[in-house]
C-alpha positions in Angstrom: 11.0 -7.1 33.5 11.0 -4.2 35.6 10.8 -0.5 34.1 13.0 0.1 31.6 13.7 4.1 30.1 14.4 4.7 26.2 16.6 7.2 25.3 19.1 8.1 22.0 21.9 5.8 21.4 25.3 8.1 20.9 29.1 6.9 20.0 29.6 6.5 23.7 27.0 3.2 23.9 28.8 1.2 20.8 30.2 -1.2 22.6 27.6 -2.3 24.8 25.0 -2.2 21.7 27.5 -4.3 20.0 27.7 -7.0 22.5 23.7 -6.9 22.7 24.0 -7.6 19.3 26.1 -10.4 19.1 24.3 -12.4 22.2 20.7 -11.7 20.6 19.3 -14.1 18.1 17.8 -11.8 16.3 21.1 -9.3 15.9 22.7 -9.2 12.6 25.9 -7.6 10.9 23.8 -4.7 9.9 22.4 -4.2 13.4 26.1 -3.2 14.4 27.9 0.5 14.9 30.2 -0.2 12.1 27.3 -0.2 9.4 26.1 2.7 10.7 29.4 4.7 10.8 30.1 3.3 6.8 26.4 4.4 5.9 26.7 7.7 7.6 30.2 8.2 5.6 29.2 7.6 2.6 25.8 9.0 2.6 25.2 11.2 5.5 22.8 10.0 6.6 22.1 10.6 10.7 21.4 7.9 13.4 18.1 8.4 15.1 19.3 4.8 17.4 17.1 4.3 20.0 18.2 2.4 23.3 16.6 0.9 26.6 18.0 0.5 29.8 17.0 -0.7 32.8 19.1 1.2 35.6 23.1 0.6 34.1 22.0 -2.5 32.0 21.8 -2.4 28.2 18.4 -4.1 27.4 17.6 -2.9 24.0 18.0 -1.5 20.9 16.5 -0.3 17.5 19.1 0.9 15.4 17.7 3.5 12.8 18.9 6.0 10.6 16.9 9.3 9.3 16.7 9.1 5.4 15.4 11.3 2.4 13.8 9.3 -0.8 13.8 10.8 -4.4 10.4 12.2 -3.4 12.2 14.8 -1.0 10.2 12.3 2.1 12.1 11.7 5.6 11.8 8.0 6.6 13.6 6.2 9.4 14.9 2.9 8.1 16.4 -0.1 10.4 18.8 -0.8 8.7 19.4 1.3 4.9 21.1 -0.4 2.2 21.1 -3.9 4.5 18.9 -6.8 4.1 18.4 -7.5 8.1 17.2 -4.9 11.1 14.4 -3.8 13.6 14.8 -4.4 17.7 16.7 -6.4 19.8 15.4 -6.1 23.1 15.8 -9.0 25.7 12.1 -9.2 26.1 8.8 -8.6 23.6 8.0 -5.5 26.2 11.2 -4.2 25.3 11.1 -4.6 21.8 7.5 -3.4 21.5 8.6 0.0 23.3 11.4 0.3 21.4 9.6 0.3 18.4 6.6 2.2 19.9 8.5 5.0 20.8 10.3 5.1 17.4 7.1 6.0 16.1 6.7 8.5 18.4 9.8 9.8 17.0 8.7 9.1 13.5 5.7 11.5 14.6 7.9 14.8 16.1 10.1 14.3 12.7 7.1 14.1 10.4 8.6 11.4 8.7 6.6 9.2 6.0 7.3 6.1 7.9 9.0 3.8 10.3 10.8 1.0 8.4 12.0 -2.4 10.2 13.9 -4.9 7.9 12.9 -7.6 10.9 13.7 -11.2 10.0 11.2 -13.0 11.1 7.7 -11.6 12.5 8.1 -9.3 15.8 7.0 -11.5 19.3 5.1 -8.9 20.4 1.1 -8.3 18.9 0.2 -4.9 19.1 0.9 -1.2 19.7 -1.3 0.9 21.4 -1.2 4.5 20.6 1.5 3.8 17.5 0.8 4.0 13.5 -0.4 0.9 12.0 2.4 -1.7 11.9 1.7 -3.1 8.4 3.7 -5.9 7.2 5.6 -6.4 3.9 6.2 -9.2 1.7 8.3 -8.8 -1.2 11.4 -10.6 -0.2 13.1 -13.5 0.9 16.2 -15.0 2.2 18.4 -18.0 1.7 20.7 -19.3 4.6 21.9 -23.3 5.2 24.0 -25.0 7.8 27.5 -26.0 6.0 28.8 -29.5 5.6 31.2 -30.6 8.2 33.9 -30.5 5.7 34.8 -29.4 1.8 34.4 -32.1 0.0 30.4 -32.1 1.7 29.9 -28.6 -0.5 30.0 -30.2 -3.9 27.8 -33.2 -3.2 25.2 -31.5 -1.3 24.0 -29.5 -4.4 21.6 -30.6 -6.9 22.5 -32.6 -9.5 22.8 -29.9 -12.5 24.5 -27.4 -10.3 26.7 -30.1 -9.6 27.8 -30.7 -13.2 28.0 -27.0 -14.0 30.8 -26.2 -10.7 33.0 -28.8 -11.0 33.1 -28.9 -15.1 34.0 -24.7 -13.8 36.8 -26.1 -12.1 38.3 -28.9 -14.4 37.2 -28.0 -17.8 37.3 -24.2 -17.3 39.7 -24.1 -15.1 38.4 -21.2 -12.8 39.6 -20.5 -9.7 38.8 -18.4 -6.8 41.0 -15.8 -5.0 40.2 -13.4 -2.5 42.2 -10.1 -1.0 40.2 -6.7 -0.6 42.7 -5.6 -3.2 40.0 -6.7 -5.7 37.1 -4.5 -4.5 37.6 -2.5 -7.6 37.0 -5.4 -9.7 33.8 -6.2 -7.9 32.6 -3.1 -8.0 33.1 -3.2 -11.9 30.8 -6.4 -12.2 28.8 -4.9 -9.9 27.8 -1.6 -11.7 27.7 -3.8 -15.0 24.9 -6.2 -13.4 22.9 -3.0 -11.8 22.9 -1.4 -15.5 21.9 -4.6 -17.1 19.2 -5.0 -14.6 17.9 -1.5 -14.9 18.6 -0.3 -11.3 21.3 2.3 -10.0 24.3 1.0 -8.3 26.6 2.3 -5.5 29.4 4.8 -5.3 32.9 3.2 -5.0 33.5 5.1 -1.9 31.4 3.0 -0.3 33.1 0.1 -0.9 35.9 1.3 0.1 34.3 2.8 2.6 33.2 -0.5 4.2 37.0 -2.6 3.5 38.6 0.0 5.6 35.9 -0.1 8.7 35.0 -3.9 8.5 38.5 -5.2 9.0 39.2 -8.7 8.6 34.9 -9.0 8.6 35.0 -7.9 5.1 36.2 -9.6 2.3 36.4 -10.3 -1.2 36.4 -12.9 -3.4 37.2 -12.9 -7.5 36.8 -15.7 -9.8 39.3 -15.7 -12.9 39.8 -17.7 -16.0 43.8 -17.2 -16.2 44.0 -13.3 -15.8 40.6 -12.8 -17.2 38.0 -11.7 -13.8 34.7 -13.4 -14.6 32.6 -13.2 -11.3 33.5 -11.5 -8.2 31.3 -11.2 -4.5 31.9 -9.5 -1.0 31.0 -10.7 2.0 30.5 -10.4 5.4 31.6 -12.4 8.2 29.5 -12.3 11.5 30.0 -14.9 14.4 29.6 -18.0 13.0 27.9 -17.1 9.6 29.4 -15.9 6.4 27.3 -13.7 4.4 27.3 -13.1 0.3 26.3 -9.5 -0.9 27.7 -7.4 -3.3 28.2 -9.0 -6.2 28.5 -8.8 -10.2 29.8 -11.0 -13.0 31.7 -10.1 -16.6 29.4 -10.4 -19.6 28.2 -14.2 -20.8 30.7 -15.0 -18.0 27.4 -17.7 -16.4 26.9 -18.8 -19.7 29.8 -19.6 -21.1 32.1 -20.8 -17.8 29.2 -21.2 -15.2 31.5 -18.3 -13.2 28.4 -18.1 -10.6 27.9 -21.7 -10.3 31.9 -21.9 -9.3 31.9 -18.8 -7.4 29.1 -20.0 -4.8 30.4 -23.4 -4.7 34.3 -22.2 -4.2 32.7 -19.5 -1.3 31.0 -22.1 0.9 34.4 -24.5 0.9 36.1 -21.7 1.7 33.7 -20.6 4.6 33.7 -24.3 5.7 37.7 -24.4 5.5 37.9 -21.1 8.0 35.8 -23.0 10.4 32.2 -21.4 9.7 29.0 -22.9 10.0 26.4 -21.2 8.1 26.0 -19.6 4.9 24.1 -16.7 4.2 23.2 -16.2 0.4 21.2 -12.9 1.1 18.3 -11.3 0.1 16.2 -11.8 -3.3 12.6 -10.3 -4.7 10.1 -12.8 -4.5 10.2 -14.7 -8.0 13.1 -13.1 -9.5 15.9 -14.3 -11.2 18.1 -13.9 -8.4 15.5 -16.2 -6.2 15.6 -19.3 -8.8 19.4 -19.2 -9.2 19.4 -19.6 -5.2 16.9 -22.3 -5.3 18.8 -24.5 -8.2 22.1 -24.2 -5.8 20.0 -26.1 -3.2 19.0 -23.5 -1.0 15.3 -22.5 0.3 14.1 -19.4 0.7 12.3 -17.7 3.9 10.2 -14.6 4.4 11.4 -11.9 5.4 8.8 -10.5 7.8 9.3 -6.5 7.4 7.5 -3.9 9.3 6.3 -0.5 8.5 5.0 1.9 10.6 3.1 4.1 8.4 3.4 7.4 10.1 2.5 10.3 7.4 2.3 7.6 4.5 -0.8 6.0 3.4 0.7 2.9 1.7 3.8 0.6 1.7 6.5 1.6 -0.5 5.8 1.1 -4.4 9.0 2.1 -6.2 10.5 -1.2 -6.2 11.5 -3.0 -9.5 8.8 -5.2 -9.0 6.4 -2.4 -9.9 5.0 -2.7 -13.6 5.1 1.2 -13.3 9.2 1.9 -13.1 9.7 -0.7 -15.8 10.0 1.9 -18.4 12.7 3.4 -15.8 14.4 -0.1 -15.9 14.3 -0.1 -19.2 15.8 3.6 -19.9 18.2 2.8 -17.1 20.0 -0.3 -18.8 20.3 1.6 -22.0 22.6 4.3 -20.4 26.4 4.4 -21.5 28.6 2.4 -18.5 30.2 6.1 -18.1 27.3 7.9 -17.0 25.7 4.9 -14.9 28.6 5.1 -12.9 28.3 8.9 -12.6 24.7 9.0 -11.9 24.7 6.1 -9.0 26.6 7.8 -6.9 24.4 10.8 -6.7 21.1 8.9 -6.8 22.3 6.1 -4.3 21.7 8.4 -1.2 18.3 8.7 -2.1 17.9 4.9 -2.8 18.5 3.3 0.9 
């Protein structure tokens, strides 16, 4: 490819970065200008997008926002509060500048470092004059092709998981609606799982936030026993995929009804019924709970290869919950009264991308 300059992206280049998006295999929902506009609403937090071009053509881009951690520390994250991010360039040269001069950026900004939620591994090796591009490991993700039709959801998942959904449906009698009308329900169960877990949730804002801007790409979806809400999820659609995140479920609601079991089952028939081909099941911590629930539906996990440019920082970040050293914090956390949970999210959110 022939040269190729790097400048800012600005509300002016949306639409082409969003079409480079959605042709590049490696572009994701989180990669477009609608995630940063919610993000930036909610939290204020400032693009620092960088773009390539080559004469009028569009041939890259590294979306990235400036972010401040609890420590008072600048970082430049691709993408905060998603699961998926780093470049899409339309060849490793233009990825590897991209990212190059990000930490050149990362540099003039003093920031502690560069982080890029990449997928899978970068197809570039190396990059001369840049901070060390270190790699981190603590996650994984859970996608599958969908059956070719509904009844194909059911018997494609192991045998318990089978048993637990459909006696959710015909003992239990749950049943799944959906309408962005429920988002205050979800975010609810949401809060109520964060607490219980011993980590700070969201604001609602931002859930509102992200119904308003997403459009018919946003939507959620509430289990209920009669009038009683047991599980609720939102998700994202993007091309051909469906992704679950956000999501929470009412107290012994798994254990008594199996509301999760039914909820995930219910989702993918309903993705398959709209005419979409994979399912995303999102992000989990390496050995967590979250991870073996995934794994008992019938899914299999993948690393998620993330980058870090480690600009002013020394070491990869540490203040995650699988760190023996914030389980006290954890612990404090899901003692707090629901009231004041709520209350102190939304301030410590911003700080938490």
């Amino acid at each position: 490819m022939s040269e190729f300059v790097i400048r800012p992206g600005t509300a002016a280049d949306d639409e082409a970065r969003d079409a480079l998006v959605r042709a590049h295999p490696e572009g994701s929902f989180f990669h477009l200008s609608a995630w940063q506009r919610v993000i930036h609403d909610a939290f204020g937090h400032r693009s620092r997008e960088l773009l390539a071009w080559q004469g009028e053509e569009l041939v890259g881009a590294l979306p990235m926002m400036q972010c401040t951690s609890l420590s008072g520390k600048k970082n430049l994250i691709s993408m905060p509060y998603a699961v998926y991010g780093g470049p899409v360039g339309a060849s490793p040269d233009v990825d590897a500048a991209l990212v190059r001069e990000a930490g050149v950026l990362g540099a003039k900004l003093r920031v502690g470092r560069v982080e890029l939620r990449t997928r899978r591994a970068p197809s570039f090796d190396g990059l001369p004059e840049a901070p060390e591009l270190a790699k981190g490991s603590l996650y994984v993700t859970f996608e599958r092709e969908l059956p070719g039709d509904v009844e194909g959801v059911l018997a494609g998942m192991p045998k318990k998981a089978r048993a637990e959904a459909r006696k959710a449906r015909k003992k239990h009698e749950l049943e799944l609606s959906h309408g962005v009308w429920f988002v205050d329900d979800l975010y609810r169960l949401f809060l109520r799982n964060k607490r219980q877990l011993g980590s700070p949730g969201m604001p609602l804002s931002l859930f509102h936030k992200m119904v308003a801007e997403f459009g018919t790409d946003c939507e959620v979806h509430l289990v209920r026993r009669g009038k009683e809400a047991l599980a609720a999820v939102m998700t994202f659609a993007y091309g051909d995929t469906l992704l679950a995140y956000y999501s929470g479920t009412a107290e012994g609601a798994d254990r008594q009804f199996s509301a999760s079991n039914f909820m995930y089952m219910a989702l993918q028939e309903w993705a398959v019924e709209r005419g979409f081909r994979y399912f995303d099941f999102g992000r989990s911590r390496r050995d967590s709970g979250a991870m073996s629930f995934k794994r008992r539906q019938g899914f299999e996990e993948a690393d998620l290869d993330y980058r870090y440019l480690l600009v002013r920082s020394k070491d990869l970040p540490s203040f995650t919950p699988s760190n023996p050293k914030t389980a006290v914090l954890r612990d404090t956390w899901s003692k707090l009264p629901p009231w004041m949970v709520r209350r102190l999210s939304s301030s410590l959110a911003r700080f938490l991308p």
